[in-house]
N, C-alpha and C positions, 0 to 999 in steps of 0.2 A: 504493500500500500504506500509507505512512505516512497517507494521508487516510482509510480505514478504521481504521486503529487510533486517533490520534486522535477521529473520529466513537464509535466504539465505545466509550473511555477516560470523552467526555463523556455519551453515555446510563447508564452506569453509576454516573458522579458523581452525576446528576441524578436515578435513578430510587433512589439511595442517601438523598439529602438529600430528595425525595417520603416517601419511608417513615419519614426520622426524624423527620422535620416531624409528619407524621398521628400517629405511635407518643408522641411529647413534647404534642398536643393533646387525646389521648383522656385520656391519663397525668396531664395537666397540673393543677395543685390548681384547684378549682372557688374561682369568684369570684361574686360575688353578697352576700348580706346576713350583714352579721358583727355580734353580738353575746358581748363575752366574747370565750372561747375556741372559741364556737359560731361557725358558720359555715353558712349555708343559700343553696340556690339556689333561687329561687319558678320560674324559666321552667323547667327541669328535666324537666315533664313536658307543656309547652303546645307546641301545634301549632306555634308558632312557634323550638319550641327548636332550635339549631344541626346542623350535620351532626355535629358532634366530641360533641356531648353526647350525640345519639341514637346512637352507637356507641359511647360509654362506658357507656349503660344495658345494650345490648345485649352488649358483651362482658362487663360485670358482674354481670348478672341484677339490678337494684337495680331494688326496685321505687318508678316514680315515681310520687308521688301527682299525682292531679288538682287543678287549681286551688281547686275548692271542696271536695274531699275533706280537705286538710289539708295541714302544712308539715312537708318533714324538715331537721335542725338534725345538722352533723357536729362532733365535735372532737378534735384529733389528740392534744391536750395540753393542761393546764393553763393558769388562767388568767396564769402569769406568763411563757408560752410554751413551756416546756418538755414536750416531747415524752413519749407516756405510755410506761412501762415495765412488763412485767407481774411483777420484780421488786419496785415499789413500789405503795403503798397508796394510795387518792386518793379524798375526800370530795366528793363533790356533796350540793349542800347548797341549800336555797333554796325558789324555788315557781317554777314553768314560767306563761307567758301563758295566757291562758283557754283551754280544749278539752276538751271533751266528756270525751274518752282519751286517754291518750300514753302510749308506750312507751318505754321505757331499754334499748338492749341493748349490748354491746361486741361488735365487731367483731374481723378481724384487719384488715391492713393491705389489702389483698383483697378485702376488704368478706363474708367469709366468717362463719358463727357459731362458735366454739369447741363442741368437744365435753365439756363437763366432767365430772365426775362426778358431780356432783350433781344433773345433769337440768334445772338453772335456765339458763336462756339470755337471761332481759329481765326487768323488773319492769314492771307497768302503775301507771296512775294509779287505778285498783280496788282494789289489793292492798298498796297501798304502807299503811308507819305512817307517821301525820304526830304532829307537835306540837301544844300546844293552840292555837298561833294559826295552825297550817293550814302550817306548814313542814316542809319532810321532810330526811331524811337520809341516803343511799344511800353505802356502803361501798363500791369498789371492789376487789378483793384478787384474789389467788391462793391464800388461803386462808379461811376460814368466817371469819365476823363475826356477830354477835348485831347483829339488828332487819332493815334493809334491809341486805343484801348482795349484788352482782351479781360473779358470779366473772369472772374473766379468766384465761388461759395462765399460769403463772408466767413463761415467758421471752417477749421480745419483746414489738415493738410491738403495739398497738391501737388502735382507734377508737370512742368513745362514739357512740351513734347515737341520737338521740332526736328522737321521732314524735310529733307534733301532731294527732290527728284533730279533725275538722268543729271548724274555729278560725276566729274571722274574721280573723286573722292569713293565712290565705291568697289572703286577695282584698288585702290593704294590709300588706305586711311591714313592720314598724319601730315607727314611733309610741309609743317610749318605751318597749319590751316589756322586761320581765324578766326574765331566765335564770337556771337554776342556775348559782352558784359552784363552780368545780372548784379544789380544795387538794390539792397532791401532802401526803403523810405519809410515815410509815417505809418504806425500799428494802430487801432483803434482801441 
């Protein structure tokens, strides 16, 4: 009897520590090319990508681009680390690497889009105003902004999520590439 409980005691240990292991590697923050506060995985969506990341797209619905389709760039927080709040305001600012389009959208933490009220969910690289030497300026908030403004939740976390299409940055990630600056501003 004690040899069946035992036996039984350690399949339970083990098939415990199996599911937290796989649950902490689906979960686990993506590693790959960091610039900034930005953060990208180019294998993501290549044949040769992992089991744990084909079942992070798959529980997440995130859609991954193709290698020469274009590159996606995540960032949880600001460039001096600090985690985004939808409490506070935060300035991307800057010029993105070369690409045809690219999108800006805030996430939640879930990688879900926000419902706002204003019906805006992303900005493109079409629609955006720039400066006259070709630099833009995107508001982040929980409340309106005059020029680029991308709404967020007021409360809780988010994710900036920004989309590179047809860039040759997807065939050679790095190479000196340039990012927006993300600047926290006023918190409520």
């Amino acid at each position: 009897m004690r040899f069946l409980v035992e036996l039984l005691a350690t399949l339970v240990i083990a098939l415990a520590l199996g599911l937290a292991s796989a649950w902490y590697m689906v979960d686990a923050p993506r590693i790959g090319l960091g610039v900034g506060a930005w953060q990208a995985v180019p294998a993501i969506s290549s044949a040769t990508a992992d089991p744990y990341t084909r079942a992070r797209i798959a529980r997440t619905g995130e859609i991954a681009l193709g290698a020469g389709e274009g590159l996606v760039f995540f960032a949880d927080g600001d460039d001096r680390g600090t985690a985004f709040d939808g409490a506070c305001d935060y300035s991307v600012s800057g010029e993105t690497p070369t690409a045809r389009l690219w999108t800006l959208a805030a996430v939640d933490r879930d990688g879900r889009l926000p419902a706002p009220a204003t019906g805006r969910i992303s900005l493109t690289s079409r629609e955006i105003l720039r400066d006259l030497d070709g630099r833009f300026t995107v508001t982040v908030s929980a409340s309106a902004r005059q020029g680029n403004w991308l709404p967020v939740e007021p409360k809780g976390a988010f994710r900036l999520v920004l989309r590179l299409y047809d860039t040759p940055l997807a065939l050679s990630p790095g190479n000196g590439m340039t990012m927006p600056q993300i600047e926290r501003g006023a918190c409520r």
